[in-house]
N, C-alpha and C positions, 0 to 999 in steps of 0.2 A: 567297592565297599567304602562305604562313610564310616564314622563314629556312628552316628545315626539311624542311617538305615541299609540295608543290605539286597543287592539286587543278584541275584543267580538267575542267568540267562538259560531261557530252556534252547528248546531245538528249534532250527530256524523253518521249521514246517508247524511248529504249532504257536495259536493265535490266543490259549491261554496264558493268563494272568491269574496264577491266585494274588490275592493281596490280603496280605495279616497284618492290621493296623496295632491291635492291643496287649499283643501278647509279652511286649516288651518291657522290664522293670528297673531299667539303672535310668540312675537320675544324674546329669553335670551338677559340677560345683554350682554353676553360673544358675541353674534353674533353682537348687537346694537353695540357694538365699535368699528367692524369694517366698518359701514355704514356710508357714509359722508353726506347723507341726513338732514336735517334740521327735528322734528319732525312732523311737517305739512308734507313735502313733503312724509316722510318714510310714515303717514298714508295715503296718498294716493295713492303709489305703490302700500301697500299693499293691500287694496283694489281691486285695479285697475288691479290686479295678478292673485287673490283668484280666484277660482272657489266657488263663493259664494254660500254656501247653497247647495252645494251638499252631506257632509254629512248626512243632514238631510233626503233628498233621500234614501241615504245606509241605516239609521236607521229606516227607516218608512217600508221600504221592509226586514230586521232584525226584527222586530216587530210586524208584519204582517202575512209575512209566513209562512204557515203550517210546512214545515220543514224549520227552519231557516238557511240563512247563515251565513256563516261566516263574518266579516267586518273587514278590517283594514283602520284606520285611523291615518292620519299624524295630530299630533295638533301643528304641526309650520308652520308659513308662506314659499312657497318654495322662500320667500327671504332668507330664512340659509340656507338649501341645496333643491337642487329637486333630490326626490331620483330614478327618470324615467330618469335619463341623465347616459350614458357612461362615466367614469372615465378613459379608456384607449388610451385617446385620438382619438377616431374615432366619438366623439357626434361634429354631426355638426351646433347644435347652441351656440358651441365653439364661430366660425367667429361673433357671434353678443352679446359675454359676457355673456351667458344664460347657462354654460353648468351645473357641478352638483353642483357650487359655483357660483351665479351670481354677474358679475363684473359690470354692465351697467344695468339701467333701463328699461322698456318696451319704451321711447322713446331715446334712447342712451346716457342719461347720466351717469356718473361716478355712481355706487353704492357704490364701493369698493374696492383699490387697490385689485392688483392680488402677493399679501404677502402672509407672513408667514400664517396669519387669515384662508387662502384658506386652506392650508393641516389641520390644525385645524378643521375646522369646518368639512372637511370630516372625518378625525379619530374621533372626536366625537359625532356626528351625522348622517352622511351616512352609515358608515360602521355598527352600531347596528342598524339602521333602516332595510338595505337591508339584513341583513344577518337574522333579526328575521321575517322577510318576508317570506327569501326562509324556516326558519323551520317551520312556519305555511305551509308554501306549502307542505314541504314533511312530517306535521305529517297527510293532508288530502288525499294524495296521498299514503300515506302508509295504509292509515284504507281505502281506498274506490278505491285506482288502479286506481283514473284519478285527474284532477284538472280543475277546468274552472273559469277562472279569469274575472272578469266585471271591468274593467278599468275605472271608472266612473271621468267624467272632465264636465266643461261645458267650453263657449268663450265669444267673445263678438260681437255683431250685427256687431261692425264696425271693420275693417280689424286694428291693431295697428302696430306701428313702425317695432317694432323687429320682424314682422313674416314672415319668409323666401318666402312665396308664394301668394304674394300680391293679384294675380289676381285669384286667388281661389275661387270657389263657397263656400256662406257663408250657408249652408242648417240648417233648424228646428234642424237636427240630423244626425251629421258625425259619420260614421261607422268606426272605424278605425282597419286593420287587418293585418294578418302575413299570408305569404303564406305556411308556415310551420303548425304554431300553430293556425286559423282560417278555424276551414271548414265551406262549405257550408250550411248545418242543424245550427249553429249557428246564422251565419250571415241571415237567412233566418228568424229565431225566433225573432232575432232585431226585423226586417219590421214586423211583425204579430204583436208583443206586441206595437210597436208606428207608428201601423198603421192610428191614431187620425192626426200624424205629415203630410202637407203636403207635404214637401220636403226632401228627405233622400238620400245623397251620400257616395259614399264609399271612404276612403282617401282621401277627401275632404272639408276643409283644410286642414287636419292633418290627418298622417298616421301612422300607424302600431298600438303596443299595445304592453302592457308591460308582459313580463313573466322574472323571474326568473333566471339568467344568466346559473344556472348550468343547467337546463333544454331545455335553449336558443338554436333551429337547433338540437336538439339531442331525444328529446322525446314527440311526439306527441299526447300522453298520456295526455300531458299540452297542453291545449285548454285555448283562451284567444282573448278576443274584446273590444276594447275600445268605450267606448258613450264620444262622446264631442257633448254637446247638447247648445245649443244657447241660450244665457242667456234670451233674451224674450219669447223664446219657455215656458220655465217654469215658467216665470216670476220671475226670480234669486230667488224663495224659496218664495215668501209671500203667509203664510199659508191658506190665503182665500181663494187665486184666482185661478180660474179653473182651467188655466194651468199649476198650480203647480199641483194642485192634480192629474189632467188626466197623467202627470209627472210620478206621483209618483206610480198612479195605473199599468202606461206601465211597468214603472221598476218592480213593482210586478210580475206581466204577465213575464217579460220576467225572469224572477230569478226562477218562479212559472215554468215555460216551461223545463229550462237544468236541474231542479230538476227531474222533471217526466222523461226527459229521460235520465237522470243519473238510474233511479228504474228502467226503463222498458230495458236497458242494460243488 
């Protein structure tokens, strides 16, 4: 465990990874100075950002399953870094201040000069984030010869400022895939395990899914699907309510499923 982020080793038979990038909301001193938001307003970005309550998703399927997975979780808000963004300059929610340093809020106001703060925060946060990412990935891909990543996000009902593709269908449960690193028995297992969800699109709103840079187009071996699931689908995590739970039993199901055909490989 870091300050940062937190890794729960599953069972050394299984070759899942969930990975929950946003669900995290504390911010350091070091990151808070460079944010020009007023306290009220920073606690309602962050908020407003979070992918609320989906680590408790990853946990509840970590705790659950017969053979556990693995889990990585982010415990900062991706108001310090979002560690799903390109640093090479080819992340194109550059054009809206969003990239792996966010400069602008979810409705385009200033967060955060674009300083010295920026290179900062990725030397100290991005780079041990993603770099102790890819060695979880290659110590499960060394003991088991494959990887399968669950990208776990959720959104919000209603479309927000900064998001590149306005007119998007807003579904129960966005599929989000690689044409590289997403095949078809994957993506097919989604729809079975949340088959409860009425409405389920692919890359809609939100496309692709995060693997691994050194793996990135190169080895297909790294299998990897993102769920952005819609925060009234689950009902943003309250423990009660049906929809969380029905939530939480799909992610089961569907963690339960690339397990089994991870053995029968």
């Amino acid at each position: 465990m870091t300050k940062h982020f937190t890794i729960f080793p599953g069972d050394p038979r299984s070759n899942v990874i969930i990975h929950v990038p946003h669900a995290g909301v504390s911010i350091p001193e070091d990151a808070r100075e460079s944010i020009v938001l007023s306290d009220v307003d920073l606690k309602h970005e962050i908020l407003t950002m979070a992918d609320t309550n989906t680590d408790l998703l990853a946990m509840d399927a970590y705790k659950r399953a017969n053979i556990r997975p693995h889990v990585f979780l982010n415990n900062l808000s991706r108001l310090v870094i979002d560690p799903e963004r390109f640093i090479d300059g080819t992340e194109e929610m550059d054009k809206v201040g969003m990239g792996a340093v966010y400069t602008r809020t979810h409705d385009g106001r200033e967060l955060r000069p674009h300083n010295n703060s920026y290179d900062a925060l990725i030397d100290k946060y991005f780079i041990s984030y993603t770099q102790s990412l890819s060695e979880l990935a290659n110590t499960v891909f060394n003991r088991c010869g494959s990887v399968k990543f669950i990208d776990l996000h959720s959104y919000s009902t209603g479309c927000l400022p900064y998001e590149l593709h306005q007119s998007d269908l807003r579904p129960e449960l966005c599929i989000g895939t690689d044409k590289f690193h997403t095949n078809d028995m994957i993506t097919t297992l989604v729809k079975i395990s949340f088959d409860h969800f009425e409405d389920i699109s692919i890359n809609q709103p939100f496309k692709g899914t995060y693997v691994p840079l050194e793996f990135y187009q190169f080895d297909a071996r790294v299998q990897s699907v993102m769920l952005e699931i819609r925060k009234d689908a689950y009902s943003a995590g309250e423990p009660a309510s049906p929809k969380f739970i029905a939530t939480q039993n799909a992610i089961l199901a569907f963690v339960s499923s690339l397990t089994q055909n991870h053995s029968d490989s």
